[in-house]
N, C-alpha and C positions, 0 to 999 in steps of 0.2 A: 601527469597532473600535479607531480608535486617537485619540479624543479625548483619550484621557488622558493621551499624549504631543504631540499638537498643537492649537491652540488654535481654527483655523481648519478651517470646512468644504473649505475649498479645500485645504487641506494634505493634510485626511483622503479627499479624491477621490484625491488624487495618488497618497498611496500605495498606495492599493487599484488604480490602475490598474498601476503600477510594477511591485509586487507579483505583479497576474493576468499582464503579460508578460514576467515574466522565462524567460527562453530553457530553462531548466530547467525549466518548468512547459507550458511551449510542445512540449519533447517528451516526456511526459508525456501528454499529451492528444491532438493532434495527430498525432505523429511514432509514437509506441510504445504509445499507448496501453495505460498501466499505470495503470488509472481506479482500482483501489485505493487507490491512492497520491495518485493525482491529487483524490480527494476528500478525502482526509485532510490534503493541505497546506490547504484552504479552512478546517479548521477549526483551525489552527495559530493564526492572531489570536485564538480565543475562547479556548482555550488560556492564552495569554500575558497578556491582557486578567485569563483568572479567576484565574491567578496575581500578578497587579498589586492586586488586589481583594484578596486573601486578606494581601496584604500592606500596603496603605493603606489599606483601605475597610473591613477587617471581617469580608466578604464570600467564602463558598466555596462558591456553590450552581454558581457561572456556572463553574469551576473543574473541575467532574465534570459538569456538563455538556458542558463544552468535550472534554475525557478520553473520555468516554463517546462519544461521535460519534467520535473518534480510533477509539477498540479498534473499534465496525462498520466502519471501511477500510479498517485495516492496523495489524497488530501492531508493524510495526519502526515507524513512526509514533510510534504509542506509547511504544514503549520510549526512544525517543529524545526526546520529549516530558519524560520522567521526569525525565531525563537533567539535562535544562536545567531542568528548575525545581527541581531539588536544587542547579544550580551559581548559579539566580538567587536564591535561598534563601540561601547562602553569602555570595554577595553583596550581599545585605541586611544581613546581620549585621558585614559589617565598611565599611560604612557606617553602622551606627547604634552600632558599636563594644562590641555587645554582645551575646550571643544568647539572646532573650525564647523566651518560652513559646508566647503568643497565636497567631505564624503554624501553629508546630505543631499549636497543637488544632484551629485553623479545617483545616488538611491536613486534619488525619486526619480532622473531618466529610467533607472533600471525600470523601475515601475512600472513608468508609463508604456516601455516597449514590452513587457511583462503581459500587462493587460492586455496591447493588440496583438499577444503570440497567445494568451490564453484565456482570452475572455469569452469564448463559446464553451469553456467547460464549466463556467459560472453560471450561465444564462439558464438553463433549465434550473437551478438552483431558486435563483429569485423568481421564475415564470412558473413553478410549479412544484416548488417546496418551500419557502418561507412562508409562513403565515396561510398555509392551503391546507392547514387540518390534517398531514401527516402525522406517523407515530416516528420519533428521534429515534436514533440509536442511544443504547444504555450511555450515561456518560458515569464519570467518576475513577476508581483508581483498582486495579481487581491483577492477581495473577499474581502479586508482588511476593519473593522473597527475602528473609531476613540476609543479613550482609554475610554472616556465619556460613547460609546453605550455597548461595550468591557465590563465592570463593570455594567451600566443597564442589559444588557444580563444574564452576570455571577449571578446575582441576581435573575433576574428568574427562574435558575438551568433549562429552559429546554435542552432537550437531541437535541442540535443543535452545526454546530461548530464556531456561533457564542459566545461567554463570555464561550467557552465551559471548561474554569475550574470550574465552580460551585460558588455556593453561599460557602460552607465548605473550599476550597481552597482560595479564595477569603477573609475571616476572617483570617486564615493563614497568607496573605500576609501582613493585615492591623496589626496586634495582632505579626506577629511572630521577628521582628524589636525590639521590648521593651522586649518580654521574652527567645527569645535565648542566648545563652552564648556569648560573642562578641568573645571570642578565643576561641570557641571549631569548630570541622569539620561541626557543623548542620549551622555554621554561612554560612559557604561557599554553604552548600547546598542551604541555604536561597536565598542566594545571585544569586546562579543559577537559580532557582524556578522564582526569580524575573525578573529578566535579559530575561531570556526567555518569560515569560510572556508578558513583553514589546518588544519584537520584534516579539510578535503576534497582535500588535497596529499600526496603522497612525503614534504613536509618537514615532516609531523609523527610523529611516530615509532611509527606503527602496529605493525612487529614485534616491540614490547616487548609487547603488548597481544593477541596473538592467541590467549592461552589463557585471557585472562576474558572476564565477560560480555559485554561490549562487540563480542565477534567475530562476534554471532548480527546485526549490521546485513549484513555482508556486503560493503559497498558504500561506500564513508564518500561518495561522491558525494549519497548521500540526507542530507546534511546541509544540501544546498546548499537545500532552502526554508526550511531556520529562519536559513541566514545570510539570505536575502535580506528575510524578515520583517523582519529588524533595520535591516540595510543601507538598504532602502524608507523605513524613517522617517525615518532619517540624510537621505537624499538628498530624501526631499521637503521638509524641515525648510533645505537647505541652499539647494534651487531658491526656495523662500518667502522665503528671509533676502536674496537676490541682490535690491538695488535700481537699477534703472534711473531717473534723474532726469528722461528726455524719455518715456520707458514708462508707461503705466499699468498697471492691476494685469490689466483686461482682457484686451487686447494682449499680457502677459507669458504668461498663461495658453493663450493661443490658441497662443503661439509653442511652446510646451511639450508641447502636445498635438499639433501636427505632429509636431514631434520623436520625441515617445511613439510617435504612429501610423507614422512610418516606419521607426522600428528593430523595431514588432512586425509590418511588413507583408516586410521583411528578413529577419528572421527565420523563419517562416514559406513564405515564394517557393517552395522545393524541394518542402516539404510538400503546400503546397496545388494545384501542378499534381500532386505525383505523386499525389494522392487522388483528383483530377478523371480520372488517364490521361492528362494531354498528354507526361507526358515518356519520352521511348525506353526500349526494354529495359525494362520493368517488366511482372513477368510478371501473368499475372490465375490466378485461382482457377477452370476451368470444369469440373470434375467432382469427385465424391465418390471419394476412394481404394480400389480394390480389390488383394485380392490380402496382401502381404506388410507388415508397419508403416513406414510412412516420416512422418517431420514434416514438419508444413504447410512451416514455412522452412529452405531448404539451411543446411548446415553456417557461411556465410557472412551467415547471418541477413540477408538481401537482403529487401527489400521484396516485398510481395505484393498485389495489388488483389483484394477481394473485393466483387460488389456482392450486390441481395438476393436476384437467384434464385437463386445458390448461397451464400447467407451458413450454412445447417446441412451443406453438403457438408465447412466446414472440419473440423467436431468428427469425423469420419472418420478425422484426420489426429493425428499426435502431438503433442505438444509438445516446441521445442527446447529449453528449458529445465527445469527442474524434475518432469520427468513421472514421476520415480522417488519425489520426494520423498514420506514419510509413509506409504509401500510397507512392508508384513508385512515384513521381512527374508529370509524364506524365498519371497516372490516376487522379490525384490529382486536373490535370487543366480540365478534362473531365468526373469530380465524378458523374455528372448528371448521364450519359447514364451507367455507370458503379453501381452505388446504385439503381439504377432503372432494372438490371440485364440483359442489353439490348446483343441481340447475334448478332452480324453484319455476314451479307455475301455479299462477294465483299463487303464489305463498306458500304452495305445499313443493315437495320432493317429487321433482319428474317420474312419471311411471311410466313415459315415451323413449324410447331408445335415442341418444342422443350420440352424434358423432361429431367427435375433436381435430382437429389436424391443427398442426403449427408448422409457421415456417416463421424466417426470421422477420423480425417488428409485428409480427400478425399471428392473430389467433381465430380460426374458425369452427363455427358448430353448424352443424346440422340438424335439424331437431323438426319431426311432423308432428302436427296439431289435430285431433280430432274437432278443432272448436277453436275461435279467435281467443287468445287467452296474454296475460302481461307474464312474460317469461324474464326472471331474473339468473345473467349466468356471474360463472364465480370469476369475473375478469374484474380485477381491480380499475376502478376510474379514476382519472386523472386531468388535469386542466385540457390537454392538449390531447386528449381519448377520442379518438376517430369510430364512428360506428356506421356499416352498411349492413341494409337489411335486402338481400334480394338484389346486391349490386347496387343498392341506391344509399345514397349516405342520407343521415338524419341525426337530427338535433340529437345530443348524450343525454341519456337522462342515467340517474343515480340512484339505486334503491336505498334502502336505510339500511341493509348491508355493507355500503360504498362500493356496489360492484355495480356494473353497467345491466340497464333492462330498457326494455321496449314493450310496448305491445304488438303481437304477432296474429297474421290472419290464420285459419282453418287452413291445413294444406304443408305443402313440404316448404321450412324456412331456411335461407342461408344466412348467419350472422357474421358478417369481419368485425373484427377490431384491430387497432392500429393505433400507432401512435405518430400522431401528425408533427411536423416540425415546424416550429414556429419561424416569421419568417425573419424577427431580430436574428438568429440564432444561424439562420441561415446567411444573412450580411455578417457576423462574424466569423463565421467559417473560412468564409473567402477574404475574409481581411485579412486574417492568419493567414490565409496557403500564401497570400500576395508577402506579406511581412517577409516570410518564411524565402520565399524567392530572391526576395529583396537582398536579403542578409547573404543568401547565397551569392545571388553575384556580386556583391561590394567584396565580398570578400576573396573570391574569385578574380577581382580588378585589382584587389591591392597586391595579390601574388603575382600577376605581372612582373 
């Protein structure tokens, strides 16, 4: 990925290895597993790569491809992505001291193939979240350390995403000022590496910023994989340039890769027994929740051991974060009776035994009536809310809890719900898989 700033294959080992263990990426995977995230930094080098293209080479296919992989992982990914190739855009132009047209047009190709590789993960966006009375997710700026704890952190390389560039990036930044070229391209990388780093700090000035776009990352911590993308080249660039005159290149390498291996086995220590269960106090997961709503993890977000015979007991369970987000707003102000799976009839609290089954896109109840009655259940409604009663689809209708009701006859009722797929969304689909084909065999043709 990254020939095109280092000359050697050994260079380009190093910083893919640098890169896969930096401590930020380690809990990510390992620690927290936030695999959205965690797939989306993998594709952060093609990212940077198609942006390096669009600006030396000509080149903006690899560009929305790189993008396009982004938006399937994570949005803030994304947008953060944007981010940086409009500030390395900028910085092209006052290195070439002048600003051309060319990379523009090559973007906005990228764009446009962009859109038809990923415009069906937009489409439910605008068909049934803007402007449809949802509850946002929190935006603004939260989780942030001072620069002081930021570098204590970073020193102790654990796989958190506090300091989570590492102790190895961290040397980089202090070391890499005195020994890069001042006019070669690794300065500017530097300069990125750095720049980013610090608006992962208190000491950059986040609450000037918290009522524009930029406040939807949430986290500036998630900036810490495009510093370390940069930082990685830096430092492998710098480990490569270090000669030994009794050394061979061998030897240096080997020495490098213990090195490597024991700050990513350091790193890691706490994780990998408390996954295994050796380490004390770590609770396990051994039943499915009945009863009242509680989240899988206490208020102190404490580790949990789940293995496979109960790995579907967890989804029983809440979530401590975000379980509101993207919520009707009228469930949102009545989440109580709703997370607690409450079925009203007439208004009041079922005293009928009701029975739940889920499978995936569907949810069904079962529920007998001594008497025709307007039964509301706690299924969230949505533009695109599919509902059968008794195998027969019918109009959604919406209580003022924003959960899905009907009225129901005397006698035993079957209720689905579903979510039906619109059928824009469905022409985009198949534009993608078609794209996607496309690009395969062109490229398939030219290796010929």
């Amino acid at each position: 990925m990254v020939t095109v700033f280092c000359y050697f294959i050994n260079c380009v080992l190093l910083h893919a290895i640098i890169y896969a263990i930096v401590p930020y990426h380690l809990y990510l995977t390992l620690s927290n597993y936030v695999l959205g995230e965690a797939q989306a930094y993998t594709f952060i080098p093609l990212v940077m790569l198609g942006m390096y293209n669009v600006l030396y080479n000509k080149k903006w296919i690899m560009l929305a491809v790189g993008m396009s992989f982004m938006a399937y992982c994570h949005y803030v990914s994304l947008f953060i992505s944007i981010e940086l190739c409009a500030a390395i855009l900028v910085i092209y132009w006052i290195q070439e001291r002048k600003i051309t047209l060319l990379p523009i047009i090559n973007i906005l190709k990228a764009i446009g193939l962009f859109l038809v590789l990923s415009l069906w993960q937009f489409i439910p966006l605008m068909t049934d979240y803007f402007h449809k009375g949802l509850v946002r997710p929190t935006s603004g700026f939260t989780l942030i350390e001072s620069a002081g704890d930021f570098v204590v952190s970073a020193i102790n390389n654990d796989a958190l995403n506090r300091g989570g560039i590492g102790l190895l990036l961290l040397i980089s930044i202090m070391v890499g000022w005195k020994q890069i070229n001042r006019n070669s391209v690794y300065m500017w990388i530097y300069t990125l590496g750095v720049l980013l780093t610090w608006m992962i700090t208190t000491a950059f000035p986040w609450k000037y910023l918290v009522k524009t776009p930029l406040s939807i990352i949430q986290f500036p911590y998630r900036y810490t994989s495009f510093a370390a993308f940069f930082l990685a080249i830096v430092l492998s660039k710098l480990l490569f340039n270090v000669h030994f005159d009794k050394i061979p290149l061998f030897t240096k390498s080997v020495l490098i890769g213990i090195i490597l291996l024991t700050l990513y086995g350091g790193s890691i220590y706490n994780d990998y027994f408390r996954n295994k269960g050796d380490l004390p106090d770590i609770s396990r997961l051994t039943h499915a929740q009945r009863g009242s709503y509680r989240t899988l993890r206490d208020a102190k977000d404490t580790p949990l051991l789940i293995d496979n015979r109960h790995y579907n007991d967890q989804f029983s369970y809440g979530a401590l974060y975000g379980e509101t987000d993207y919520m009707p707003m009228n469930a949102f102000n009545k989440s109580k009776s709703v997370l607690n799976r409450v079925v009203l009839v007439d208004n009041k609290r079922s005293s009928s035994k009701v029975n739940m089954k889920t499978s995936p896109n569907s949810i069904t109840y079962r529920i007998y009536l001594n008497k025709g009655s307007m039964v509301d259940l706690p299924v969230l409604a949505y533009k695109h809310t599919l509902v059968r009663i008794n195998h027969h689809t019918i109009k959604t209708r919406v209580s003022d809890r924003g959960t899905v009701c009907s009225h129901l006859n005397a006698g035993q009722n079957t209720i689905s719900v579903t979510y039906k797929t619109s059928h824009i969304l469905v022409i985009a689909r198949i534009v993608s898989l078609l794209s996607w084909i496309s690009l395969i065999f062109l490229k398939l043709r030219k290796m010929r």
